[in-house]
C-alpha positions in Angstrom: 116.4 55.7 32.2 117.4 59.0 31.0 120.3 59.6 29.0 120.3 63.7 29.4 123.0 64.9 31.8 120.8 67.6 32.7 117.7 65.9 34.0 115.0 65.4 32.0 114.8 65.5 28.1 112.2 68.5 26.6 108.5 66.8 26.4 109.5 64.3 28.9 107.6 63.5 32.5 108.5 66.0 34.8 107.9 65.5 38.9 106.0 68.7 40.3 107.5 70.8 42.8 106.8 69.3 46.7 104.4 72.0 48.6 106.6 73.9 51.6 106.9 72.0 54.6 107.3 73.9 57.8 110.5 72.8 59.9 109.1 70.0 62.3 106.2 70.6 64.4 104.7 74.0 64.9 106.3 73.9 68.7 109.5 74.3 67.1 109.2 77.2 65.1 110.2 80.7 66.5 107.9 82.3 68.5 106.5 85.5 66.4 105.1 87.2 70.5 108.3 89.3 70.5 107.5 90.9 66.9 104.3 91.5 68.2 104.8 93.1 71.3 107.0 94.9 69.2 105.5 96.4 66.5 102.5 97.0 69.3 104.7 98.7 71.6 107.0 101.1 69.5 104.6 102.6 68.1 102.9 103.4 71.3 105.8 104.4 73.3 106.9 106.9 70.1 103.4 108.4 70.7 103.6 109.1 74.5 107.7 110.6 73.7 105.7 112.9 71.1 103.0 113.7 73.3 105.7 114.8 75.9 107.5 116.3 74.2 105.1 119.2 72.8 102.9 118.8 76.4 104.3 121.4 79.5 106.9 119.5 81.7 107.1 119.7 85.2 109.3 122.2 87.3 109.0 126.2 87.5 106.9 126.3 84.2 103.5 125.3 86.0 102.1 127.2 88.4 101.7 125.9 91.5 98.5 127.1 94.4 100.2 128.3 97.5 97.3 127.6 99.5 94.6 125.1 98.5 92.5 124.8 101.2 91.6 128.5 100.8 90.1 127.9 97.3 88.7 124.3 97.3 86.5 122.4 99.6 88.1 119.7 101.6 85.9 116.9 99.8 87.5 118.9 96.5 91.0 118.4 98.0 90.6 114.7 99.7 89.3 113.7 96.1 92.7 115.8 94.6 94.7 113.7 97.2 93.0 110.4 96.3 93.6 110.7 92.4 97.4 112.0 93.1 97.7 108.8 95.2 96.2 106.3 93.4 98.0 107.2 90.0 101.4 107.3 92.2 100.3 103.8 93.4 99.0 102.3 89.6 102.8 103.7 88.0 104.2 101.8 90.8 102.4 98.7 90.3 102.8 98.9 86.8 106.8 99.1 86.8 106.8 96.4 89.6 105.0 94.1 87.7 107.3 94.7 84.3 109.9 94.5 86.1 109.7 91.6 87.4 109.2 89.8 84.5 112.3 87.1 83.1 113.4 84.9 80.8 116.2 83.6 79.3 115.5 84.4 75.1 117.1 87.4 74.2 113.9 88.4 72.6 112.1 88.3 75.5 115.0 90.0 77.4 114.7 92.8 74.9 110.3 93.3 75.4 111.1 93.0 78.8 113.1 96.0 79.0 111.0 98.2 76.2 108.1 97.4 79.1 109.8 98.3 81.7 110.8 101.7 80.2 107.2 102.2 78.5 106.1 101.7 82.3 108.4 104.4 83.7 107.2 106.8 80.7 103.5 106.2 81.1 103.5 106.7 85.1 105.4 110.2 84.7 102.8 110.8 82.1 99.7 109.5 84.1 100.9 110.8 87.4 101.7 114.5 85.4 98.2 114.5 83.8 96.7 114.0 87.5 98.4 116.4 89.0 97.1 119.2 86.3 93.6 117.5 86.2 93.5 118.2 90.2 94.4 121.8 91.0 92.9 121.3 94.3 95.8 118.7 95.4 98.0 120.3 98.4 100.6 121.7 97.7 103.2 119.4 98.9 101.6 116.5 97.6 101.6 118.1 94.0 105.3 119.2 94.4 106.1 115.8 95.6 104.4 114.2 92.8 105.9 116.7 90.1 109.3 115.3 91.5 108.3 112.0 91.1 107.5 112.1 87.6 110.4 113.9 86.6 112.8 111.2 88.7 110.4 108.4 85.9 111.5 110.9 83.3 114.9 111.0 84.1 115.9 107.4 84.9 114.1 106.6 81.6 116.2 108.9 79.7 119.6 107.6 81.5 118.4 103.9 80.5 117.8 104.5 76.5 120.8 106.3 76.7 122.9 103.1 78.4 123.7 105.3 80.8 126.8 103.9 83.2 125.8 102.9 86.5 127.4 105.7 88.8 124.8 108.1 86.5 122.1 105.0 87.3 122.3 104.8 91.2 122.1 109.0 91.6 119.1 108.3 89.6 118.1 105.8 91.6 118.1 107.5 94.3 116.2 110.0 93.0 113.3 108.1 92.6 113.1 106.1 95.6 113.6 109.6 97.8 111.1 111.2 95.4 108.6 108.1 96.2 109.1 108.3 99.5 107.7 112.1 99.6 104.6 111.5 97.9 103.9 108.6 100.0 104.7 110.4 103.0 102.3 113.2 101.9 99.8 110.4 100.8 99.2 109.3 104.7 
């Protein structure tokens, strides 16, 4: 035996140190997806705020066509219309989907709503970058769309800011009326 009350005596046998075992089987570990999505989506959702921010927002700063017709074709226009439409409809989808996501890990809770808000921030975006892509658009479809992304705009901003919800429902509101004009022009 060994008469040393602090283990082993100098130049005596000495038991290696046992290798790091995870904790239990690899189903148990935490799951690493909402670090991922994280450090993925940060980064990306810093970039499109940056790119906003210097880019020209919506409103009285961009000039808007009084009559389209009278200086594009109508294929020019229906292809305008079309594009407007179809990025209106892709935002839509794209927030529907993210927001219908659940779950019941915090983590997963917290993705969930940095993809919802990336959603809203990338349709204003898309749906901006159409309507100055297509100067042909009509008029009332490109107003109505303009509106639109600057409701996304807005109800993002009121969300990272934990806005209350009597500033939430106005903005709410907002968006579904400014929706409902751009699909109303869209028909």
């Amino acid at each position: 035996m060994n008469d040393s009350p602090y283990g082993v005596k100098p130049g005596g046998p000495w038991q290696p140190p046992i290798p790091y075992a995870p904790p239990g089987p690899p189903w148990h570990r935490p799951s690493r997806i909402p670090l991922v999505v994280s450090v993925v989506g940060v980064p990306i959702a810093i970039a499109l705020a940056a790119a906003s921010w210097f880019r020209a927002s919506g409103g009285e700063s961009l000039p808007v066509a009084t009559d389209s017709s009278s200086q594009h074709s109508e294929q020019e226009v229906a292809a305008a219309k079309k594009a407007i439409c179809d990025a209106r409809n892709m935002g839509y989808e794209a927030s529907a989907v993210a927001g219908n996501k659940t779950s019941d890990d915090p983590n997963i809770q917290f993705v969930i709503a940095v993809n919802v808000r990336l959603s809203s921030i990338a349709s204003a975006e898309y749906l901006q970058l159409q309507i100055d892509k297509h100067p042909a658009a009509p008029p009332a479809l490109a107003a109505a769309a303009r509106d639109l992304a600057l409701a996304y705009t807005n109800m993002t901003l009121f969300h990272l800011s934990d806005a209350s919800d009597e500033k939430l429902k106005p903005a709410y509101a907002e968006l579904d009326a400014a929706d409902a004009k751009v699909i109303q022009a869209c028909k």
